[in-house]
N, C-alpha and C positions, 0 to 999 in steps of 0.2 A: 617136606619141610613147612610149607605153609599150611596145612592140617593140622600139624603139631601147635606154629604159633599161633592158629585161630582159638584152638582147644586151649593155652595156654591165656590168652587174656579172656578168656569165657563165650566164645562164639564155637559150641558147642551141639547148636540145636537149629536145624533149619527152616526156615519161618515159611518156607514155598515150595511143592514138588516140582515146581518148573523154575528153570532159572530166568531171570529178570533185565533184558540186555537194558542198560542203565543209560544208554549213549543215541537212544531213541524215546525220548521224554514227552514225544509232545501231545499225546491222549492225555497222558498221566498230569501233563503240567495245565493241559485243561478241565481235567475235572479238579484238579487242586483251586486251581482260580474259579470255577463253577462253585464249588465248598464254601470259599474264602467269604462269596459273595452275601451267601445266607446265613455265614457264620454271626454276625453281628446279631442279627435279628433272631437267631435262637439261643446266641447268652443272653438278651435282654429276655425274653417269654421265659429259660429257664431261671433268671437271677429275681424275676417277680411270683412266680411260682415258692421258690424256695423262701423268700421274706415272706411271704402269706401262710406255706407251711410253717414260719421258726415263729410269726405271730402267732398262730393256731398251738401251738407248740407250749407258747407260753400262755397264755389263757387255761390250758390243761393243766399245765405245771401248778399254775397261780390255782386253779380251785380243789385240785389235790394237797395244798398244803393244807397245814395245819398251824401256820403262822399268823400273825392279824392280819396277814392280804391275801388271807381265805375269801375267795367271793370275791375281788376286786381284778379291774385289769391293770395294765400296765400306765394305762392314760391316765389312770386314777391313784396312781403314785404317788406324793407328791413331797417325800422328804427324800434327800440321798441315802440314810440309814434303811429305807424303806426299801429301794431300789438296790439297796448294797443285796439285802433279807432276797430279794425275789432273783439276785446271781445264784448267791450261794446255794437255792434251795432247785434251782434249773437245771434239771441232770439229762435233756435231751442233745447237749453240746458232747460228740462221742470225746473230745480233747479237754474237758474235765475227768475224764478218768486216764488219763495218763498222766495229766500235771499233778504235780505236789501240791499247790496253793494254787489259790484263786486271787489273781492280781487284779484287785479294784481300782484304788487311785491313790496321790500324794498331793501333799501340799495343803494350799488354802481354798478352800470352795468357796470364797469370798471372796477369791481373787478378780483383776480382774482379765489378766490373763488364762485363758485354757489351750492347754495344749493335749491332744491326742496323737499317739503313737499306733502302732502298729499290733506288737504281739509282745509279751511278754520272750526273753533266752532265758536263759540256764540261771547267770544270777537271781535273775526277775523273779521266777519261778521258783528258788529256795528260798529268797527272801518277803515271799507277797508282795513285793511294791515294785513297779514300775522304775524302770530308768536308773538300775543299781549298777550295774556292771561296767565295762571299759565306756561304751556305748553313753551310757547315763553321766557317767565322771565328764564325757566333753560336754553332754548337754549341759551340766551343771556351770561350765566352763562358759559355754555362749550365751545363758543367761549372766551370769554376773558383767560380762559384757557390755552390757543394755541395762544396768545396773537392777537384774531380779534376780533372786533365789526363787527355793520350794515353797518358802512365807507369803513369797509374793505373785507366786502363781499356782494351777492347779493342773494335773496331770494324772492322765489316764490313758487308756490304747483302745486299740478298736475290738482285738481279743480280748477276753479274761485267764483264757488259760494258754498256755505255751505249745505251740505244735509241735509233734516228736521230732528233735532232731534240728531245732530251729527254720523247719523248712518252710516255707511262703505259706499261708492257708488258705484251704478251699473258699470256693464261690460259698459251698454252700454252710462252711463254718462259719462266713463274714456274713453273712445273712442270716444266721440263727445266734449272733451276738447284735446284730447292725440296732432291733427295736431298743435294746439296751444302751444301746450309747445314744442314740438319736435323746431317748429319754435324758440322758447324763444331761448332755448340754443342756437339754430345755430346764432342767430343775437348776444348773448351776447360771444359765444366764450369762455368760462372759462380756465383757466390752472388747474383748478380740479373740477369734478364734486361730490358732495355729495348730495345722495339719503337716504332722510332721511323719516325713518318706511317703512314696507311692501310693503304696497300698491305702494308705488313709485318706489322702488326699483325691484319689480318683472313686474310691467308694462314697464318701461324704458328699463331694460336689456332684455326683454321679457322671462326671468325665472320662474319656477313654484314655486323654493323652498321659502318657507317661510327666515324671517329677521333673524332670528338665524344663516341658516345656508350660507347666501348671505353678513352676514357684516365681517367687518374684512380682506377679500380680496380686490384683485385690482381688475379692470375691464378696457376696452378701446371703450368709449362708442360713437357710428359715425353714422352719418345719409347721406344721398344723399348731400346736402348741405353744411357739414364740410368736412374742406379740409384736416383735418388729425383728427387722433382718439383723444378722449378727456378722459385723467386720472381718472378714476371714482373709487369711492368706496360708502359702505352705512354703515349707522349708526342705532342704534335704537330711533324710536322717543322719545322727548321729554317726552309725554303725556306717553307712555310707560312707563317710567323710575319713572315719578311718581306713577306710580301705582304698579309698582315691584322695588324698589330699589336696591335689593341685584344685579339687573343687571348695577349698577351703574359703580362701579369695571372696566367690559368688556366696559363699555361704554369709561372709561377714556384709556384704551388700546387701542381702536380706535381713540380717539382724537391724544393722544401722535403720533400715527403713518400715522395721516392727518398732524400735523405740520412738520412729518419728510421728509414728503412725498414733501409737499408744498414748503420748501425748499430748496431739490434736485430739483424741478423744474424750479422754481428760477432762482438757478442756473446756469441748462443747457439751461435755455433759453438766460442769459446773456452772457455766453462762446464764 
């Protein structure tokens, strides 16, 4: 009987010729913790390895085309139309070839709010633009809140194209889009930057801690390229919120204090 129900939910294949007594762990839970210890330090060596290959990457791209940013790097960008030209034309991302569109940005590049997402789903993905689907209706929802729309901010994600299946994306998919966005910002210039879900918010600020304990705070977020540090804070995603509401609450806590924020900005930029 239990042969049958292993074979029956797919444990069909034995992973070990000796069996494993699981009630004597403690080698096993040592080298786990020996792993754990050095694990840090070889995502960082692999996650800089991989941005220096998806720079390399695009350098290649950029002097194989045949666009006007033949010969040109990416530093040397310097309209959004230009940088939209060197997405579209960058086919070493293997998740352009499974997305439908290439989802760039919305809104106003004037604005002075920017907000970065994550990855494009399924709507996102038919439609080319960012933040269409259930997900995007509440974001639309927590801006007007704070009294913004699309007009009066600008948005984009850290992907361009959608992973199959909506699933999280690799280290090294986020690192052969990251010079791309990095870019974004620096040509849009924001007077506040919000990072909005996880993923974005621990890749951008290059932090470990999960969205819990990364929103809610400020941040001063600079690249080689800006000429002064840019106001950041994060939020929890959209998609998030539907799916846990009771974190709705904290979420309007952060909004309240992006408008309060957005207005001392204001401000001291008018003074």
């Amino acid at each position: 009987m239990l042969l049958q129900w292993l074979s029956e939910i797919g444990a069909d294949e034995a992973v070990s010729d000796t069996a494993v007594n699981r009630f004597h762990r403690s080698k096993l839970s040592g080298f786990v913790s020996n792993l754990g210890a050095g694990r840090e330090e070889v995502l960082k060596v692999g996650a800089e390895k991989a941005v220096l290959s998806a720079k390399a990457d695009i350098v290649a791209a950029d002097r194989g085309s045949s666009s006007a940013l033949q010969g040109s790097s990416l530093s040397k960008v310097s309209t959004l139309g230009q940088l939209r030209e060197l997405v579209d034309n960058f086919e070493q991302c293997a998740l352009k070839r499974t997305a439908t569109k290439t989802v760039f940005s919305d809104g106003n590049s004037e604005a002075d709010v920017m907000l970065v997402g994550e990855a494009p789903g399924a709507e996102e993905d038919k439609a080319g633009v960012p933040f269409v689907g259930a997900a995007g209706q509440l974001l639309d929802r927590m801006l007007a809140s704070i009294e913004l729309d699309r007009s009066s901010v600008y948005i984009t994600n850290l992907l361009f194209w959608r992973p199959p299946g909506n699933r999280n994306p690799t280290d090294e998919e986020i690192a052969q889009c990251l010079p791309f966005v990095e870019r974004h910002v620096e040509l849009v210039k924001p007077l506040l930057l919000v990072l909005v879900g996880g993923i974005a918010a621990k890749t951008l600020l290059r932090r470990s801690e999960g969205i819990t304990k990364l929103r809610g705070q400020w941040y001063e977020y600079g690249s080689v390229d800006t000429d002064t540090a840019i106001t950041t804070t994060c939020i929890f995603h959209p998609a998030f919120l539907l799916r846990q509401p009771k974190n709705k609450r904290t979420a309007w806590h952060d909004l309240m204090a992006i408008r309060e924020r957005l207005t001392r900005l204001r401000e001291s930029r008018s003074a």
